[in-house]
N, C-alpha and C positions, 0 to 999 in steps of 0.2 A: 870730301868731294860732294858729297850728298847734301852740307850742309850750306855749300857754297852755291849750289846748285837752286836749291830752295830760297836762299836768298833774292837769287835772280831772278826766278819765278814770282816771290813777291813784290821784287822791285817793281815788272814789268805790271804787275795787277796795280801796283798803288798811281801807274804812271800812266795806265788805259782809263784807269778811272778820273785822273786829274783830265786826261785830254776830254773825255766823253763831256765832263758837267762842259768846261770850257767850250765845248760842242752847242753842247745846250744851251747856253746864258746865248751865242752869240744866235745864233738864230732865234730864242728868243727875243731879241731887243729888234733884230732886224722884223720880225712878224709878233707883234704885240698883242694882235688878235688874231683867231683863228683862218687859216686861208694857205695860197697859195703864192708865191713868187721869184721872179728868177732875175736875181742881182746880176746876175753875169750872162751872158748868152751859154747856154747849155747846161749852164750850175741852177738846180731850184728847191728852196726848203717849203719845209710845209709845216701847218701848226692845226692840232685841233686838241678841243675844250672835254671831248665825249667818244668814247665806242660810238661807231658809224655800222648803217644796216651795209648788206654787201653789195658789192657796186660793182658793175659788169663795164669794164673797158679796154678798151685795145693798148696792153703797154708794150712802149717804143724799145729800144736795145738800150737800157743802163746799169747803172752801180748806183743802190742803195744802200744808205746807212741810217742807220735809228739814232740819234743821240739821249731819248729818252719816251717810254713808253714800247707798243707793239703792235706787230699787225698779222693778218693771217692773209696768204690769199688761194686760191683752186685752183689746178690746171690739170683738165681731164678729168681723173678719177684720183689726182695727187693733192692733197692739202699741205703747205709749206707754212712756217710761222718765224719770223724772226725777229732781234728785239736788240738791244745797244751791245749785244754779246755775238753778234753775226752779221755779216753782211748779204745782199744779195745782188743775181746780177741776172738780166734779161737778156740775150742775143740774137732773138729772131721776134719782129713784132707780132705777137699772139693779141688774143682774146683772153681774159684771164678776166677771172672775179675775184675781188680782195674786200679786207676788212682791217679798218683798226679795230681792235680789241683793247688795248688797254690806254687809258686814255682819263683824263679828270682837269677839269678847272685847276684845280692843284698843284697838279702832276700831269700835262698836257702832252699830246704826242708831239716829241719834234723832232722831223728827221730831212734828210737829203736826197735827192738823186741829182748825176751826173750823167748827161749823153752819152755813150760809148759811140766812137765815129768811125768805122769800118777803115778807114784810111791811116787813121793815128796810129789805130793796132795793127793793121797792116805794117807801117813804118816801121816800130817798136820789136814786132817781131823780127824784122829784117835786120834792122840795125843791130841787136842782141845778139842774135842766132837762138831763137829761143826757140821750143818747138820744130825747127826744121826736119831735125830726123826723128820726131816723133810721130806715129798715126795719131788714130782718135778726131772724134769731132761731129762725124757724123754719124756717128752710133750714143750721142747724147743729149738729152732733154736738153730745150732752151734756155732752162730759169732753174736756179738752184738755193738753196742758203749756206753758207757756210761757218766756222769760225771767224771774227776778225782777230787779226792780229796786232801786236804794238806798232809795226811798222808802217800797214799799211793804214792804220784809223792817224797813225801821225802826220803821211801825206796828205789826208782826206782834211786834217782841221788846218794845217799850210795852208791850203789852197783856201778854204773858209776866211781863215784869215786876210790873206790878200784884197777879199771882195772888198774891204775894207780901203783901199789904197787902188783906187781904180791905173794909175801908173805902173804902178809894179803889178797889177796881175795881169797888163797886156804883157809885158817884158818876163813876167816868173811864170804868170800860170803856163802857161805850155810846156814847161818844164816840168812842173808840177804834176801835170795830169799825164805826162807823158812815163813818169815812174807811178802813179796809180795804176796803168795799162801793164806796165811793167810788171808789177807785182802781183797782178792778177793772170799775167802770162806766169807767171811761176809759181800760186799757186793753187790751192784745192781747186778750182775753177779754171785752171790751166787749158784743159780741152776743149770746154765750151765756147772760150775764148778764140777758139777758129771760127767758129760761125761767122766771127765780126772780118777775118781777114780775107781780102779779095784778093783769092788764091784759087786755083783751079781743083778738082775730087768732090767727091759726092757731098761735101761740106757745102761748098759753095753751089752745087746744084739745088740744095734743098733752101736756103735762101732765095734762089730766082725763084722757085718753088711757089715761096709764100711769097716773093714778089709778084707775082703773075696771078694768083689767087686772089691780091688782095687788089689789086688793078681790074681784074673782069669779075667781083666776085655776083654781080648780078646779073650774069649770065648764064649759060650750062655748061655745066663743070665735063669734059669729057677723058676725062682719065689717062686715056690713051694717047690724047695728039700730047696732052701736059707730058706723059714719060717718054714720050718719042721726043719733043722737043729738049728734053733734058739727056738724053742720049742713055735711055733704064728702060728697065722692062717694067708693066707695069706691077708686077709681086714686088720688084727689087724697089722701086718707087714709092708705092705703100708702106713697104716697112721701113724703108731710112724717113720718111716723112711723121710716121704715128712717133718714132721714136724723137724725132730732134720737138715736136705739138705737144707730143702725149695724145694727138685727137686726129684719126683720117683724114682726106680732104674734103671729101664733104659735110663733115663736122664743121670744120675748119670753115668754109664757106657758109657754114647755114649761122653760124655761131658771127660772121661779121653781119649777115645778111640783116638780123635780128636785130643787133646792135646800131646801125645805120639806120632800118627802120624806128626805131625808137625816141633816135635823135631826130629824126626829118618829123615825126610825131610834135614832139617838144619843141624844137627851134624854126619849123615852117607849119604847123601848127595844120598839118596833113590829117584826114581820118584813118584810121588801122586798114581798110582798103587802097586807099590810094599810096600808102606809106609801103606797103604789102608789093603794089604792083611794082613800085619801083624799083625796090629791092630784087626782085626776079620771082616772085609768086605771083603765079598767075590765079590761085583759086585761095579766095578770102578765108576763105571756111576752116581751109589746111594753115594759112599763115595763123589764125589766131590761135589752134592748137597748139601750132609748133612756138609760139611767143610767149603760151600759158605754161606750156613744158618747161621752158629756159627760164623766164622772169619770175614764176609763180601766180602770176596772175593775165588776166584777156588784156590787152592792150589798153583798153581804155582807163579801166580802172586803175593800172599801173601806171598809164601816163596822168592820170588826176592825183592818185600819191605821191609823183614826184613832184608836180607844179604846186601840189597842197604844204610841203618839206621845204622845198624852194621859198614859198611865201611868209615860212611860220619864223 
């Protein structure tokens, strides 16, 4: 039994690993040089040549996969790292800093995400019965890494494949992505996967949550009309919120504040005061602390090392 067992075990390692290169070559041909792009509405690989410094951005609700190389990213005070051996998955749009780490001309990172669309998974679980009598959901972090498995890295290069046959991935992929959802309804990421279902319990409150946050976040945050409006108290509001962020809400808030000031710096070409006021700082002085705090450096000089990077 032991040996027949071990057998199987190797089969499945000799069979992740065919799929992974297989992973790799095609997104390689599809991104030949380093960047970004999304063959399919919601499907997008990405390539790069180098470890990148760490990059502070707002990520959406998806499933990522590495097919070669690694990357690390923060959330809070949590550091996660995953690599062609794990998958991950986002369910509430946070603030997060990440990093590739491993990475070479050679040996380039190349990997995927996929949208996760609160409606598919919604469906999926209904149609299944998966989760129905189970709790859990909102006593969970948004973003996690796990194992991959043989099955679900199989759906994931299906689906790759098809980009290829623009006919068949209108008529397959929904089927396709619709047992990816699947699979991650049933497993290690099982619970987190309610965040995405628009379902009524403190799950789906803490979603409008960061909906509502993230629509007035340049205004004043008042704790109280937010837990009243979500029908919680606010201790009971605080704590399912730190938990599903990892960061309070006015973390939460100062951490988008910052990041939109940055961009309005960079793409409206704003000075650190006027990028400041708009964000919802009213005193210059306090925004460039709290910008040196988070970024590492004053505004200015951080927004000249990005257009300096940008340019080279």
């Amino acid at each position: 039994m032991r040996t027949m067992t071990n057998a199987t075990t190797e089969q499945q390692a000799r069979r992740m690993r065919a799929d992974l290169e297989e992973l790799a070559d095609r997104i390689a041909r599809v991104l030949p040089r380093d960047g970004n792009v999304e063959p399919q509405a919601g499907l997008h690989f990405g390539r790069c040549s180098r470890p990148t410094e760490r990059i502070h951005s707002l990520w959406h609700t998806v499933f990522c996969v590495i097919a070669q190389g690694a990357k690390e990213f923060v959330l809070g005070t949590e550091r996660f790292r995953y690599d062609p051996a794990h998958y991950m998955i986002n369910t509430v749009e946070l603030p997060i800093v990440g990093q590739i780490v491993e990475a070479s001309p050679e040996r380039p990172y190349l990997g995927l995400w996929m949208d996760l669309t609160p409606s598919v998974v919604t469906a999926v679980m209904m149609d299944s019965g998966v989760m129905q009598s189970r709790g859990g959901g909102s006593d969970v972090k948004s973003v996690d890494v796990s194992p991959l498995d043989a099955n679900l890295l199989d759906a994931t290069l299906r689906l790759v494949r098809l980009t290829e046959a623009p006919g068949e991935y209108r008529v397959l992929a929904p089927l396709v992505i619709r047992e990816i959802v699947y699979r991650l309804l049933t497993g290690a990421q099982a619970h987190r996967m309610r965040h995405l279902a628009t379902v009524g319990g403190q799950t789906h409150r803490m979603v409008r949550a960061v909906e509502k946050l993230r629509e007035n976040f340049n205004k004043p945050l008042r704790i109280e009309s937010v837990a009243r409006e979500l029908g919680m108290s606010v201790s009971g509001f605080h704590a399912h919120f730190r938990t599903v962020t990892a960061m309070s809400p006015l973390q939460f808030q100062k951490q988008l504040r910052l990041q939109e000031a940055r961009r309005l710096m960079l793409s409206e070409d704003l000075d650190a005061a006027e990028a400041g006021f708009r964000v919802g700082y009213d005193d210059a002085s306090y925004f460039n602390r709290e910008y040196k705090r988070y970024f590492g450096e004053p505004p200015i000089r951080d927004v000249e090392r990005l257009r300096g990077l940008a340019a080279a």
